[in-house]
Backbone as CSV, one residue per row, in Angstrom:
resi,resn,N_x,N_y,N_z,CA_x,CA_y,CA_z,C_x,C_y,C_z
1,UNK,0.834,-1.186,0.000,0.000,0.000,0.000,0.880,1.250,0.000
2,UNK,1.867,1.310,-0.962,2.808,2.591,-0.939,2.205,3.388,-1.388
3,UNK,1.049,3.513,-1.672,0.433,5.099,-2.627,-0.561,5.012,-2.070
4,UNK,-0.567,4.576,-0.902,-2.142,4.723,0.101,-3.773,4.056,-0.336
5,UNK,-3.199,3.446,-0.888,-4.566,2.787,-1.828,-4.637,1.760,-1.427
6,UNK,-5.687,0.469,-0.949,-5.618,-0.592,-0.501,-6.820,-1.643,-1.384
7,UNK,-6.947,-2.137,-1.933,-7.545,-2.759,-2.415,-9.012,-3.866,-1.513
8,UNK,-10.490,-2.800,-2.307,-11.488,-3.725,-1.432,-12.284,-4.677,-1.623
9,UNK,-12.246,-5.463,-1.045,-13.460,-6.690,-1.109,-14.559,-6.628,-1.481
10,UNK,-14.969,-7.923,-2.270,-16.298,-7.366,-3.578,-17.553,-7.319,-2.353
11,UNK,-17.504,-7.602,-1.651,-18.814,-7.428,-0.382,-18.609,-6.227,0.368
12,UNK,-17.695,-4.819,0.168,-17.627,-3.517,0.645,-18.631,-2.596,0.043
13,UNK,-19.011,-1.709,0.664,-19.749,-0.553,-0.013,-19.353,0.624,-0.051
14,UNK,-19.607,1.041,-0.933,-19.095,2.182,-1.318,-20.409,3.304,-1.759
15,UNK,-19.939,4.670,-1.616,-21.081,5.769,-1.579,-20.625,6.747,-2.651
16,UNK,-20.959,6.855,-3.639,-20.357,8.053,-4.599,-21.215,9.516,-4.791
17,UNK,-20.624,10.182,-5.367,-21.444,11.239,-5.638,-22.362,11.015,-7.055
18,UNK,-23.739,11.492,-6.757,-25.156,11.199,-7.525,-24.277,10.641,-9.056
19,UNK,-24.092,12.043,-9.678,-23.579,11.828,-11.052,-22.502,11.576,-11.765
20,UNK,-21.458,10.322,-10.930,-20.387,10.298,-11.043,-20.163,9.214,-12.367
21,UNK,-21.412,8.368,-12.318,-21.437,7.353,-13.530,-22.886,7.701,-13.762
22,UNK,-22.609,8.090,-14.780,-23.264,8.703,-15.925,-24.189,7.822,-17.077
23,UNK,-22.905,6.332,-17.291,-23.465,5.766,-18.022,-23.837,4.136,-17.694
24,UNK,-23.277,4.242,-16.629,-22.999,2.870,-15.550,-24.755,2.761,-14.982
25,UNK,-25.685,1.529,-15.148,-26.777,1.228,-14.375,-26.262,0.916,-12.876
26,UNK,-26.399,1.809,-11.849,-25.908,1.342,-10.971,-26.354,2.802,-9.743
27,UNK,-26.640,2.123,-8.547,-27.254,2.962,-7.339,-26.098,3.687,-6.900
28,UNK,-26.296,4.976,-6.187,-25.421,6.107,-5.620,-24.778,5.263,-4.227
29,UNK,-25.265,3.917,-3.922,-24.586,3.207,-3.085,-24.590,2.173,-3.456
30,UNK,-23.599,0.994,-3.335,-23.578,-0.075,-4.107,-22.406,-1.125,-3.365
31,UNK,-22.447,-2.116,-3.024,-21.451,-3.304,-3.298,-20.267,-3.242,-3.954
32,UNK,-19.302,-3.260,-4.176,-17.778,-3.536,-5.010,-18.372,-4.360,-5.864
33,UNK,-18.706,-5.486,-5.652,-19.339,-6.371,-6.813,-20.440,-5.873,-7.823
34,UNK,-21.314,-5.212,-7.682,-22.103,-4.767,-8.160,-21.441,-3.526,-9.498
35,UNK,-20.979,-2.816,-9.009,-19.918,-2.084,-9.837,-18.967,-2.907,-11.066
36,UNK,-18.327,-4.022,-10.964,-18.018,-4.689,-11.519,-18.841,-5.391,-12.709
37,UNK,-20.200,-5.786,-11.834,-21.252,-6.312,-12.805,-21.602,-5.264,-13.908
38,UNK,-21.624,-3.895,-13.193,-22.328,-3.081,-14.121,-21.022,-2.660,-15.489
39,UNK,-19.683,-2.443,-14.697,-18.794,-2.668,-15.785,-18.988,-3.551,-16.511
40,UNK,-19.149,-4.782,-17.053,-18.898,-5.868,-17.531,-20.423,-5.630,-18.633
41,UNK,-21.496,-5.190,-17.738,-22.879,-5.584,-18.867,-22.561,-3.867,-19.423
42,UNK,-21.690,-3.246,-19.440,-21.562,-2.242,-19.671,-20.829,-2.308,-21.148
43,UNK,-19.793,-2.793,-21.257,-18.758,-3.278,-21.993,-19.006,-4.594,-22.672
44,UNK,-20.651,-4.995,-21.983,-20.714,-6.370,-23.044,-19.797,-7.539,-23.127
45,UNK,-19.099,-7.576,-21.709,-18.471,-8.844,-21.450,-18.642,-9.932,-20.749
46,UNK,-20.431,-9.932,-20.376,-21.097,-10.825,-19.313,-20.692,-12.104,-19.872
47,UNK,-20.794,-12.221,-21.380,-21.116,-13.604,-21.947,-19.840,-13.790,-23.090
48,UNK,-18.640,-12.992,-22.473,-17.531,-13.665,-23.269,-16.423,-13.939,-22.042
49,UNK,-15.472,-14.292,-22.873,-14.034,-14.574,-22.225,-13.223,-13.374,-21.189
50,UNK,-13.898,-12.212,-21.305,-13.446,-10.927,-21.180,-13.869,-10.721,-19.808
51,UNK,-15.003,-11.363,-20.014,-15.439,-11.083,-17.886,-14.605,-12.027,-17.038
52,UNK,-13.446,-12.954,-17.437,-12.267,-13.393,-16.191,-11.646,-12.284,-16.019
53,UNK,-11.554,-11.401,-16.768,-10.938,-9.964,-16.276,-11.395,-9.685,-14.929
54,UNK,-12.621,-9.949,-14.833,-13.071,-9.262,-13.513,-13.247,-10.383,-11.949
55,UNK,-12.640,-11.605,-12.196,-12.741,-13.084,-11.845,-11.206,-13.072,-11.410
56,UNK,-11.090,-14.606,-12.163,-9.997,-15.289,-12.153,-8.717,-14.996,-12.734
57,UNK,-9.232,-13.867,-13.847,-8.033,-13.280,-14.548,-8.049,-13.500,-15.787
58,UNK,-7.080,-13.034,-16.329,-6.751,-13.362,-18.265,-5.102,-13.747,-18.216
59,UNK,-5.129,-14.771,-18.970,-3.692,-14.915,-19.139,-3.107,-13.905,-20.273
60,UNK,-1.699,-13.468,-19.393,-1.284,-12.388,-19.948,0.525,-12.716,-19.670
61,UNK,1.319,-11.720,-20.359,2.694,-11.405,-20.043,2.856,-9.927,-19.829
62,UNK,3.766,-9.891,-18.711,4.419,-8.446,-18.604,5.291,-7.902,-18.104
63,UNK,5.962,-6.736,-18.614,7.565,-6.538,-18.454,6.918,-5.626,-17.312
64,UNK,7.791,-5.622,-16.335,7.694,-4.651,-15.290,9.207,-4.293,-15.208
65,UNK,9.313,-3.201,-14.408,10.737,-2.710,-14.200,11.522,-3.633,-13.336
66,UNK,10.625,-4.049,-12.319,11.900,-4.802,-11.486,11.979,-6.301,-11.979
67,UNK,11.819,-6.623,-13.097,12.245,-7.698,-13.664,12.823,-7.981,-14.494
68,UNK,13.908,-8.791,-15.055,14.138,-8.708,-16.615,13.358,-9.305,-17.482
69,UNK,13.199,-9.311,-18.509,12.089,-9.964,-19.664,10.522,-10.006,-19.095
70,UNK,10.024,-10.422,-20.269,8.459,-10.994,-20.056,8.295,-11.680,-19.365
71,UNK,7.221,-11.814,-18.103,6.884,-12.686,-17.116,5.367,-12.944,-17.272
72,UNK,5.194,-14.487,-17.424,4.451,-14.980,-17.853,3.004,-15.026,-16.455
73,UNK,1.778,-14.887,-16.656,0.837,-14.688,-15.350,-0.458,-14.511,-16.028
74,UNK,-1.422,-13.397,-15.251,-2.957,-13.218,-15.091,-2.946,-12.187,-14.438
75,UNK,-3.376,-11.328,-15.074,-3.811,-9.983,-14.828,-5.673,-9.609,-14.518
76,UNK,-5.753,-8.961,-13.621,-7.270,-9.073,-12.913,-7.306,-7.227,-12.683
77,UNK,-8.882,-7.150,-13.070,-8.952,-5.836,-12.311,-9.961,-5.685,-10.883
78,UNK,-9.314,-4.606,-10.380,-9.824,-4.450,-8.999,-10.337,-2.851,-8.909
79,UNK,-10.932,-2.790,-7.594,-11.788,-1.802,-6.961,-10.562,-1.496,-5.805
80,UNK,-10.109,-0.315,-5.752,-9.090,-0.128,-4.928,-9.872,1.595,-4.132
81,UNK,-9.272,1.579,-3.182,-9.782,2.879,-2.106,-8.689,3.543,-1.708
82,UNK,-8.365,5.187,-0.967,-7.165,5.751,-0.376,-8.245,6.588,0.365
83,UNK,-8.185,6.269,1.234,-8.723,7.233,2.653,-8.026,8.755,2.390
84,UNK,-8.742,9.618,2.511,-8.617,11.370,2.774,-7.619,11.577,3.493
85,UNK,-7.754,10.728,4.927,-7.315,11.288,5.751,-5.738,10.173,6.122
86,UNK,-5.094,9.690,5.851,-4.484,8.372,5.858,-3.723,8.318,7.317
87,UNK,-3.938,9.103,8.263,-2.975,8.745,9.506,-4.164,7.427,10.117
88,UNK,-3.299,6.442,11.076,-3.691,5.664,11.653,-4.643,6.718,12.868
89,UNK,-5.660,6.015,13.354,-6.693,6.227,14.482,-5.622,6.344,16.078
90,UNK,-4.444,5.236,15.797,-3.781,5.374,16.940,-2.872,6.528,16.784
91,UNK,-2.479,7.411,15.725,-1.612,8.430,16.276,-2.284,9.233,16.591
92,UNK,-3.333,9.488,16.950,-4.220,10.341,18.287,-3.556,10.280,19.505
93,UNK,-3.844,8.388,19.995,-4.034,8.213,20.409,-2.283,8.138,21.309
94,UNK,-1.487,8.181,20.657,-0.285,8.168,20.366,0.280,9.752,21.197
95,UNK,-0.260,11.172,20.369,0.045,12.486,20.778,-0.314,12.700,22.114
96,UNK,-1.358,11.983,22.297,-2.174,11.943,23.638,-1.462,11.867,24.595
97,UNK,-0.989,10.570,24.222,0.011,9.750,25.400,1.314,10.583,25.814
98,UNK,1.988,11.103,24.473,3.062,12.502,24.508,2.769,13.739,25.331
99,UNK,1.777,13.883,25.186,1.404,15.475,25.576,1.320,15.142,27.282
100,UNK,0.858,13.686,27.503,0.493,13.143,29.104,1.984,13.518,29.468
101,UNK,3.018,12.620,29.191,4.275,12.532,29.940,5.311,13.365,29.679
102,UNK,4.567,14.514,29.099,5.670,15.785,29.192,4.971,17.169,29.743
């Protein structure tokens, strides 16, 4: 999670603003999964090969930097989140304790 983003579980909910999908069938609150579904009947990939994209994966190759050559795998897409605010709940709880013993 180096860029503060954590990746969520298709049973999370999520709340967007009214008109953020425009063209997406899909409620101003919704499931992770549900979003996915609506991608997929969106893009017309319910009933091909194209919806393991959103599953099990697609077999794929890819060069990344910290590797040499093509590396052979499955590439999947996800629903990922970064909190506003990203400090932990305990460094409150943390200053607290500072401010006590000085």
């Amino acid at each position: 999670m180096e860029d503060g983003f954590e990746r969520l579980n298709h049973d999370e909910v999520v709340s967007i603003e009214p008109d953020t999908f425009n063209k997406l069938n899909i409620a101003k609150t919704f499931k992770v999964r549900d979003l996915i579904t609506a991608i997929k009947e969106y893009i017309g990939a319910a009933e091909t090969d194209e919806v393991n994209l959103y599953t099990q994966g697609l077999n794929c190759e890819v060069l990344q930097f910290s590797t040499q050559g093509w590396k052979k795998g499955k590439v999947r897409l996800a629903l990922e989140f970064c909190p506003e605010d990203s400090e932990s709940p305990l460094d409150e709880i943390f200053q607290r304790l500072k401010q006590v013993e000085n």
